[in-house]
C-alpha positions in Angstrom: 24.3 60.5 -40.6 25.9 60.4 -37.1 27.1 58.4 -35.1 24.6 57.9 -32.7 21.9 57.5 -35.4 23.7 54.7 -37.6 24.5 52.5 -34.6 20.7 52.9 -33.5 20.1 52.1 -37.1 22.5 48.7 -36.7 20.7 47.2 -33.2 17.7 47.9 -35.1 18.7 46.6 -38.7 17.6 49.7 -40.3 20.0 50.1 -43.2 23.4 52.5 -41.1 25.9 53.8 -43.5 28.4 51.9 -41.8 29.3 48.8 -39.5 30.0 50.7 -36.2 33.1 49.8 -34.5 32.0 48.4 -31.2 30.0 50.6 -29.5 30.4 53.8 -30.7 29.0 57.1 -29.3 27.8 55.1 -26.9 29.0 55.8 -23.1 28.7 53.1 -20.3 28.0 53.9 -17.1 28.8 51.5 -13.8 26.3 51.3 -10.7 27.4 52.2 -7.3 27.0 47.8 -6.4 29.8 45.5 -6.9 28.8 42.4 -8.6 32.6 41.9 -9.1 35.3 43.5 -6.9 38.5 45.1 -8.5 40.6 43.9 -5.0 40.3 40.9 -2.8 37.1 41.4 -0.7 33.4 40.2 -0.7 30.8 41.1 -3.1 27.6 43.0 -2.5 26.2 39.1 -2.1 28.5 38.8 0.8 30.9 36.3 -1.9 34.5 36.1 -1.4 37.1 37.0 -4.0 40.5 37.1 -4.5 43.1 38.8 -6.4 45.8 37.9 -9.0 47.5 40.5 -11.5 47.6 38.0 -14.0 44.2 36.5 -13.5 41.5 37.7 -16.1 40.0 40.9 -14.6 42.3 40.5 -11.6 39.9 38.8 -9.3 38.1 35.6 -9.2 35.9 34.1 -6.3 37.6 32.0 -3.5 37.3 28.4 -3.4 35.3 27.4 -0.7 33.9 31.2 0.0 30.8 30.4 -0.8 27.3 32.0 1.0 24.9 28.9 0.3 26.6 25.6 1.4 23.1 23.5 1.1 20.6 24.0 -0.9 18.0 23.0 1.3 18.8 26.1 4.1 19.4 28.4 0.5 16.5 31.2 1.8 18.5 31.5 4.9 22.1 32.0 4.0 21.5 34.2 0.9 22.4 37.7 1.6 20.8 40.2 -1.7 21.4 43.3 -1.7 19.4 46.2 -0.6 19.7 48.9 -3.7 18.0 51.5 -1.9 20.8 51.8 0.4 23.3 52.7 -2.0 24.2 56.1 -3.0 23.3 56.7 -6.9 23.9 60.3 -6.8 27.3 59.7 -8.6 25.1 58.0 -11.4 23.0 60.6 -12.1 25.6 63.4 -11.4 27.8 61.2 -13.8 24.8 61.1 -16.4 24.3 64.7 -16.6 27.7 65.3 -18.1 27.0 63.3 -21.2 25.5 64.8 -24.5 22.6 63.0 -25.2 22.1 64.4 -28.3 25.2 62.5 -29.8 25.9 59.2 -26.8 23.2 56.7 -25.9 23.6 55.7 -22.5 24.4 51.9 -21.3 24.3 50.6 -18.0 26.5 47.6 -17.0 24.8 45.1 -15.6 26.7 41.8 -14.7 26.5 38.8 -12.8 23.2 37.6 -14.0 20.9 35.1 -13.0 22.9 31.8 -13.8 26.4 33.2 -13.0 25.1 35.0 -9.2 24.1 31.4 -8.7 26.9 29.7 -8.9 29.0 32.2 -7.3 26.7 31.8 -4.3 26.8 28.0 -4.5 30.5 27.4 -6.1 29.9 26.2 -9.9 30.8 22.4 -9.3 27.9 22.7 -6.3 25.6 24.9 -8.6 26.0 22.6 -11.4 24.7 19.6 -9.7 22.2 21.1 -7.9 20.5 22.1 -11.3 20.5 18.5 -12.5 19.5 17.0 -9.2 17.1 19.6 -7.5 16.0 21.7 -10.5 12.8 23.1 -8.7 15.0 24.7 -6.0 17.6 25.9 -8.0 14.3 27.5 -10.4 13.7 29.1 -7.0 16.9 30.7 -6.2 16.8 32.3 -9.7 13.6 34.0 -9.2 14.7 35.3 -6.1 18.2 36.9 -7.5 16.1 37.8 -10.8 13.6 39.9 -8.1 16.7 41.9 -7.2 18.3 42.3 -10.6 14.9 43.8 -11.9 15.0 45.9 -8.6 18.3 46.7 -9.7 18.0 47.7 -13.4 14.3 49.6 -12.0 17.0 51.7 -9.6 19.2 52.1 -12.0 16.8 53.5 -14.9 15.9 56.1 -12.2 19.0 57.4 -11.9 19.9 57.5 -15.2 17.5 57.1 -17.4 19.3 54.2 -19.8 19.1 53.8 -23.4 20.5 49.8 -23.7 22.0 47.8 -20.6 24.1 45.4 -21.2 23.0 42.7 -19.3 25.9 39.6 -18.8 25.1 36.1 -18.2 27.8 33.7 -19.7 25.4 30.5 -20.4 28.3 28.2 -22.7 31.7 26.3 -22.8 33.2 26.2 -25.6 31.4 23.1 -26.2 28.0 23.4 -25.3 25.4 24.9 -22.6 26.9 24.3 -19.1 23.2 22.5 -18.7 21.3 20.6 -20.4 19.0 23.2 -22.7 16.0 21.6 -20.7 17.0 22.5 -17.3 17.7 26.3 -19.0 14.5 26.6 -20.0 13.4 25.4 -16.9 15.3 27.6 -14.5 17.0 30.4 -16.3 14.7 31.2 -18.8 11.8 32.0 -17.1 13.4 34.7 -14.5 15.8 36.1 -17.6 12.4 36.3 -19.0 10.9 38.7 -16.3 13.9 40.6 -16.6 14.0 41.3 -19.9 10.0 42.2 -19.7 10.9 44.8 -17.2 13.6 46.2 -19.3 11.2 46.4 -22.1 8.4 48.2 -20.0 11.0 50.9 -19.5 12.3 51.3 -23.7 15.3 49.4 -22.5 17.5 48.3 -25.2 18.9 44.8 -24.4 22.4 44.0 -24.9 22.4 40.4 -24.2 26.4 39.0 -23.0 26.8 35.8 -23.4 30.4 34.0 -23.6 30.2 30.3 -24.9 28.4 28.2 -27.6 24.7 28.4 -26.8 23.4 28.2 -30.7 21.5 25.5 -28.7 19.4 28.2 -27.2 19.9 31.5 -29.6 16.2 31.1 -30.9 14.8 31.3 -27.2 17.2 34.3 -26.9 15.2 35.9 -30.1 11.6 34.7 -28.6 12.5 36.3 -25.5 12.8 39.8 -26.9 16.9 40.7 -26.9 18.0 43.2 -29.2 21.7 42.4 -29.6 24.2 39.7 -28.8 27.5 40.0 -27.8 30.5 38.7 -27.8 29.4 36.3 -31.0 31.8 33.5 -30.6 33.0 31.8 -33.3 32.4 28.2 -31.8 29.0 29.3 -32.7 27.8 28.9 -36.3 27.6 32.6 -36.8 26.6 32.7 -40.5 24.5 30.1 -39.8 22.4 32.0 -36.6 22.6 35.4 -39.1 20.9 33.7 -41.5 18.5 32.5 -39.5 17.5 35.0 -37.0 19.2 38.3 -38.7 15.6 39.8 -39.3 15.6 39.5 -35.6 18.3 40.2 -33.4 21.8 42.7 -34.1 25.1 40.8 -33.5 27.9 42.5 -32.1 31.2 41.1 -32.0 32.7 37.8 -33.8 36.2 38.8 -34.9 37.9 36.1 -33.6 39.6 36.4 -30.5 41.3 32.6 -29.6 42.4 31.7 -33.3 43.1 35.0 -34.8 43.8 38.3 -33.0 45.2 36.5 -29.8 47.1 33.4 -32.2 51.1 33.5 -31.5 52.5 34.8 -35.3 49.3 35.9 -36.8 50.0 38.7 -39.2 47.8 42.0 -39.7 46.7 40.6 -43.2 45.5 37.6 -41.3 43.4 40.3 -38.9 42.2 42.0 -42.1 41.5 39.0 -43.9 39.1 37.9 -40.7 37.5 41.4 -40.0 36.3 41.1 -44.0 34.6 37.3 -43.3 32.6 38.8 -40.6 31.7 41.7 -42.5 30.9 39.4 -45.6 29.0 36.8 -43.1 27.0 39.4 -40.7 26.7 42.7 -42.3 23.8 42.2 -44.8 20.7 44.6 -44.1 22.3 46.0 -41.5 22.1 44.3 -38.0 26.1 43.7 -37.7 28.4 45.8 -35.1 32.1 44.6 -35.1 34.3 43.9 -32.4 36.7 41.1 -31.4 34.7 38.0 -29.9 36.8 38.5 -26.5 37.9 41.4 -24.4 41.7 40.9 -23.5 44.7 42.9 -24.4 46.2 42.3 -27.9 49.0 43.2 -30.1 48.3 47.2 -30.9 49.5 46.3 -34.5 47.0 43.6 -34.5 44.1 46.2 -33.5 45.4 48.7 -35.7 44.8 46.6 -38.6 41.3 45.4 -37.4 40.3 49.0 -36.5 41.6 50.2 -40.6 40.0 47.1 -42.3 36.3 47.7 -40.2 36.5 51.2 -41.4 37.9 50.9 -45.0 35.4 47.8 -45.7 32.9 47.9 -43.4 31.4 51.0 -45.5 28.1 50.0 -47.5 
């Protein structure tokens, strides 16, 4: 079997021949908008951001930079983005170099509907304004979920995706940032149109979500996503496989904050994690492995990970 076809066979739980290894044989491809800028400057959204070499990613928004300072003026200081007037020439040229036959093609789609809004608001702002004016804040998300499916629509066009992965970090690692009520109130709905659009076009959806939203996972499954990543272990993972397995793949849950990244862990301590989230998420398929976080570890430590994924992640 190849490559291609056993990880199709994982987001779909269709009994692959082996737990991939992250995403493999699958390229990502980045849109010609910033969402987040890699040096100090504003966003397509007209945000402000700064820049640190030790700050995760490098930049991070400016305090105080924000577009929408009251909620009740919101229509006229948001600034969205026009995607026609981008050039997505590069995309498609960039598309046409990859071998189809062997790569599935994912687009990288960030900043979704909860995390553009409190960028444009500042998050202590954003938060407050969801618990105190929920029906406006319901309104902003429609209008950035109109341009993200605008987006994802210009996007397909140009390059005709197979999955996006679509990032909207909903949790602490505690709990929702909102009470699940207001969620369903205001993000839902709008995530909802989204993903319907990516399903109209056989989009496979690669749900990012950072945090401990078990809170919210089966909405996640009613709503139609096909995978979840990062799968944080503040989560009950074996308890969300059992439960909605048959209906979503997980992707990720080798434990970043208490294992790969822990000062003194030991590659057998790696190994021995890699094999309790093979032993937890693998059954019938459904299971792609990866650390729960993206940030730079020990090369020993991934080493081991990357030997024990392929020695035992073999059915």
């Amino acid at each position: 079997m190849k490559p291609k076809e056993n990880i199709l066979r994982a987001i779909q739980r269709n009994n692959p021949e082996w737990i991939p290894n992250g995403m493999e044989h699958v390229f990502r491809i980045y849109p010609p908008i910033q969402e987040r800028p890699y040096n100090a400057c504003a966003d397509a959204w007209g945000v402000q951001w700064g820049f640190h070499p030790e700050a995760e990613g490098g930049t991070y928004p400016l305090d105080g930079q924000f577009q929408i300072k009251d909620i009740s003026s919101w229509m006229d200081d948001i600034q969205v983005p026009d995607v026609h007037s981008y050039d997505w020439s590069k995309v498609t040229e960039q598309v046409q170099t990859i071998d189809r036959e062997d790569y599935l093609v994912e687009g990288f789609v960030e900043m979704g509907v909860f995390e553009r809004s409190y960028l444009l608001f500042g998050m202590e702002n954003a938060l407050v304004n969801y618990m105190i004016d929920t029906d406006a804040m319901a309104e902003v998300a429609s209008r950035i979920a109109d341009y993200k499916i605008e987006f994802i629509r210009k996007f397909h066009e140009a390059a005709q995706l197979d999955i996006v992965w679509y990032g909207d970090d909903w949790g602490t690692q505690t709990n929702l940032f909102m009470p699940p009520e207001i969620w369903r109130e205001t993000i839902k709905p709008h995530t909802q149109r989204i993903y319907d659009a990516m399903k109209e076009l056989g989009i496979i959806i690669n749900q990012h979500s950072c945090g401990k939203i078990d809170s919210i996972f089966e909405d996640i499954c009613d709503m139609g996503a096909d995978m979840w990543n990062s799968c944080q272990p503040c989560n009950d993972l074996k308890g969300l496989k059992e439960r909605f397995g048959d209906r979503i793949c997980f992707f990720g849950g080798i434990d970043s904050q208490h294992v790969l990244n822990r000062a003194g862990v030991t590659a057998e301590e790696v190994r021995q994690e890699v094999r309790l989230r093979i032993d937890e998420m693998s059954e019938n398929g459904g299971y792609i492995a990866g650390p729960s976080h993206s940030i730079p570890y020990d090369p020993e430590l991934i080493d081991a990970m990357n030997n024990e994924i392929q020695t035992y992640g073999r059915y």
